[in-house]
C-alpha positions in Angstrom: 100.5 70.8 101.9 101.9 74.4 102.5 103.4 75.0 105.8 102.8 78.5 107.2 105.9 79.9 109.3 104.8 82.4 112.0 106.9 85.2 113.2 106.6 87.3 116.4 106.8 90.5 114.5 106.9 92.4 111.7 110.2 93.0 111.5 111.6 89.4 111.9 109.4 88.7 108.3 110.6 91.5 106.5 114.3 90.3 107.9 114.1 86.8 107.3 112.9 87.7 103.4 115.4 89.9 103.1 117.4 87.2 103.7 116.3 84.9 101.0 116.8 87.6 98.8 120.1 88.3 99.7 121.2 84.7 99.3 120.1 84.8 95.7 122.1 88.1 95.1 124.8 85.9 96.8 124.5 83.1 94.4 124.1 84.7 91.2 126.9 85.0 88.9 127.5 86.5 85.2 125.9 84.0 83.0 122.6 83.8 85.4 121.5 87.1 86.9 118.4 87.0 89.0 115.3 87.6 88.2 112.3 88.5 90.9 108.7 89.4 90.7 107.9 91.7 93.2 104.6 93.5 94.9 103.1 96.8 96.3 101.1 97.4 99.0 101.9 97.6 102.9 103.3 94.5 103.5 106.6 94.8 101.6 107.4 98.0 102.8 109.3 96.3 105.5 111.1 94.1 102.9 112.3 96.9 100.9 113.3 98.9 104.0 115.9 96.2 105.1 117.1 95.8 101.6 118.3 99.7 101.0 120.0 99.4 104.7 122.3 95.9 103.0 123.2 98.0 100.5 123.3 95.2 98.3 124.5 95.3 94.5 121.5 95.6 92.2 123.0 96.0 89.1 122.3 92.3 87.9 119.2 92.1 88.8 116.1 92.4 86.9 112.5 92.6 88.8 108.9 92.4 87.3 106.2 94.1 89.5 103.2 91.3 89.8 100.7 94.2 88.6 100.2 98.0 88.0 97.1 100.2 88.1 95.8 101.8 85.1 96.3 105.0 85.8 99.4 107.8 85.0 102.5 106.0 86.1 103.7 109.5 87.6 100.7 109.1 89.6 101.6 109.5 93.8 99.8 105.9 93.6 101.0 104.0 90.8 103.1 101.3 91.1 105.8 102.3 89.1 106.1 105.3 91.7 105.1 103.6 95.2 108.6 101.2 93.3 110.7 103.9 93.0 110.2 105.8 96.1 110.5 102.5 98.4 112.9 100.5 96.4 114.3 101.3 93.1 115.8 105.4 93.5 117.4 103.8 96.6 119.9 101.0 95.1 121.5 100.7 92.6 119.7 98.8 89.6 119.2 100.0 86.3 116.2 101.7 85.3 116.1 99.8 82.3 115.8 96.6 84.4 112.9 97.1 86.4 109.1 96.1 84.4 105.8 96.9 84.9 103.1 95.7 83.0 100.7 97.6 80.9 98.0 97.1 77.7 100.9 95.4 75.6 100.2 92.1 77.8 101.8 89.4 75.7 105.2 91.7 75.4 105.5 91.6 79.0 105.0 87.2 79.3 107.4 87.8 75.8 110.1 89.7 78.0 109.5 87.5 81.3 110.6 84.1 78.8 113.3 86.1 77.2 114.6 86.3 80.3 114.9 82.8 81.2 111.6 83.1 83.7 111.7 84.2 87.2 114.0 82.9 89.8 111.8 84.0 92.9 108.6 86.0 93.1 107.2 87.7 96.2 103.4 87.9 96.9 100.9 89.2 99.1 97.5 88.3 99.3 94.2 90.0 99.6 91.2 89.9 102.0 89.6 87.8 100.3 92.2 85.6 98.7 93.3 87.2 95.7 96.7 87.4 93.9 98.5 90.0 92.3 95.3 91.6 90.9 93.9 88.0 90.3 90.5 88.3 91.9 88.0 85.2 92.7 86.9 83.1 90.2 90.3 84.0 88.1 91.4 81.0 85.8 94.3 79.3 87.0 95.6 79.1 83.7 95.6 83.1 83.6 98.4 85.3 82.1 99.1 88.9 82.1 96.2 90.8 81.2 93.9 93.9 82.0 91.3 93.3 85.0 88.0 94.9 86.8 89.2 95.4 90.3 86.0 94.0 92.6 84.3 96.1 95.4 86.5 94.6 98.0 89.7 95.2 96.4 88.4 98.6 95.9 87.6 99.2 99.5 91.0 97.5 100.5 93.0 99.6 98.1 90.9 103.3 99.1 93.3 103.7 102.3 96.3 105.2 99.5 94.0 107.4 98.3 91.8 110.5 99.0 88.9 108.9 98.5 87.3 105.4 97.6 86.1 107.0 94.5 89.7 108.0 93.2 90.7 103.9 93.4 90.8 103.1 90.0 88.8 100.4 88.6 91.0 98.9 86.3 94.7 97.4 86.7 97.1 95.7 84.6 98.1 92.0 86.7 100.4 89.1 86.3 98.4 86.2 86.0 98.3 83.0 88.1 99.8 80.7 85.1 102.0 82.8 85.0 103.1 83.3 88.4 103.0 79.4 88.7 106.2 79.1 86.9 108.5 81.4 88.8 111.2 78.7 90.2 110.3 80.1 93.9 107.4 81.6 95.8 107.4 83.1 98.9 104.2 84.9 100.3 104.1 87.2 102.8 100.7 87.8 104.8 100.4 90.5 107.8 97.8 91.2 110.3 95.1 89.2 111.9 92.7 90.1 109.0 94.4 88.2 107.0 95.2 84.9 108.7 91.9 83.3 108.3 92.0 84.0 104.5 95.3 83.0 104.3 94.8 79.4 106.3 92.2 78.4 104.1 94.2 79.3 100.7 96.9 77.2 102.5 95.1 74.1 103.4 91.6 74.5 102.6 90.0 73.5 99.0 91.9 74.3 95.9 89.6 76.6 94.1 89.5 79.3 91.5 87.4 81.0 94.5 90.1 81.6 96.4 93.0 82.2 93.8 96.0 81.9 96.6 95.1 78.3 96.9 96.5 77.3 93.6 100.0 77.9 95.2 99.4 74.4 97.5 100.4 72.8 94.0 103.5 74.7 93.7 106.8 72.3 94.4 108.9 75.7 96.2 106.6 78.1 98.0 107.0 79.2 101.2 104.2 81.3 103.3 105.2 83.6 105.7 103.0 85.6 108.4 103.2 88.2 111.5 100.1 89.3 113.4 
């Protein structure tokens, strides 16, 4: 069973993963540069915030992004650009080694095994228990692939955009199998609209209704949470 760590604020999350991070950067050396999966969305923001100010080296690293719209990557929303502005433009990795996926899904599990797999990936998770863009009733045995977003991801998603009718209604997401075999998971989870959702993926039923549960089975995962 999962233990969830609580933290009095916002900031002491985003801190403490910044942390873990850091130790990897710490850690790696030539032969065996690190490899993360990382997300979008509101909750990292704090993350990538304390990573600029460390000013760490990012020239080894190589991140995959857990998912990606479809939609123009030059879009004010896509993922690719919500990466850039928050993260990428301000260190100092090369644009070469930061992935997104997109329709070629096999090249992008291809270029995750080339690269010896992934040494930690961060996750968020949704209202109601998704993912990555791995919705309810998503096979655990998932890989990358192109997904209907539901109503509720819609409705989550439609406070980036103009309107709920500008969400797009498709993405491009990482799947669970897949996620599964990244040596290290950490999740973060913010806000008391998540922490019910996030309890029950934790220590309720593991179920393909609630995706997030399948990462009770996972031998380093960590779940982290702030009000």
């Amino acid at each position: 069973m999962n233990k969830v760590t609580q933290f009095v604020s916002y900031e002491k999350m985003s801190k403490y993963v910044a942390n873990i991070i850091e130790d990897i950067f710490k850690k790696s050396f030539r032969m065996s540069f690190p490899k993360l999966v990382l997300p979008t969305g509101s909750t990292p923001l704090g993350l990538y915030e304390e990573l600029v100010k460390r000013q760490l080296d990012w020239s080894n690293i190589t991140t995959f992004n857990l998912d990606e719209y479809i939609i123009n990557p030059n879009h004010l929303q896509s993922y690719y650009n919500f990466m850039r502005m928050n993260l990428f433009d301000k260190t100092n990795i090369y644009p070469n080694s930061y992935n997104f996926p997109d329709r070629n899904t096999q090249a992008y599990e291809d270029k995750i095994e080339e690269h010896g797999g992934i040494d930690l990936c961060i996750l968020g998770i949704g209202t109601n228990g998704h993912i990555a863009f791995n919705e309810p009733d998503t096979s655990f045995e998932s890989r990358t692939r192109v997904v209907d977003l539901s109503d509720q991801t819609i409705k989550d998603n439609s406070r980036f955009f103009d309107t709920e009718q500008d969400v797009p209604r498709q993405a491009i997401t990482m799947g669970l199998g897949t996620i599964m075999e990244s040596k290290r998971i950490v999740l973060m989870a913010r806000g008391k609209n998540k922490k019910d959702i996030l309890d029950e993926a934790m220590f309720g039923r593991i179920t393909e209704e609630i995706p997030a549960s399948i990462l009770q089975t996972h031998d380093n995962m960590e779940a982290f949470y702030c009000d």
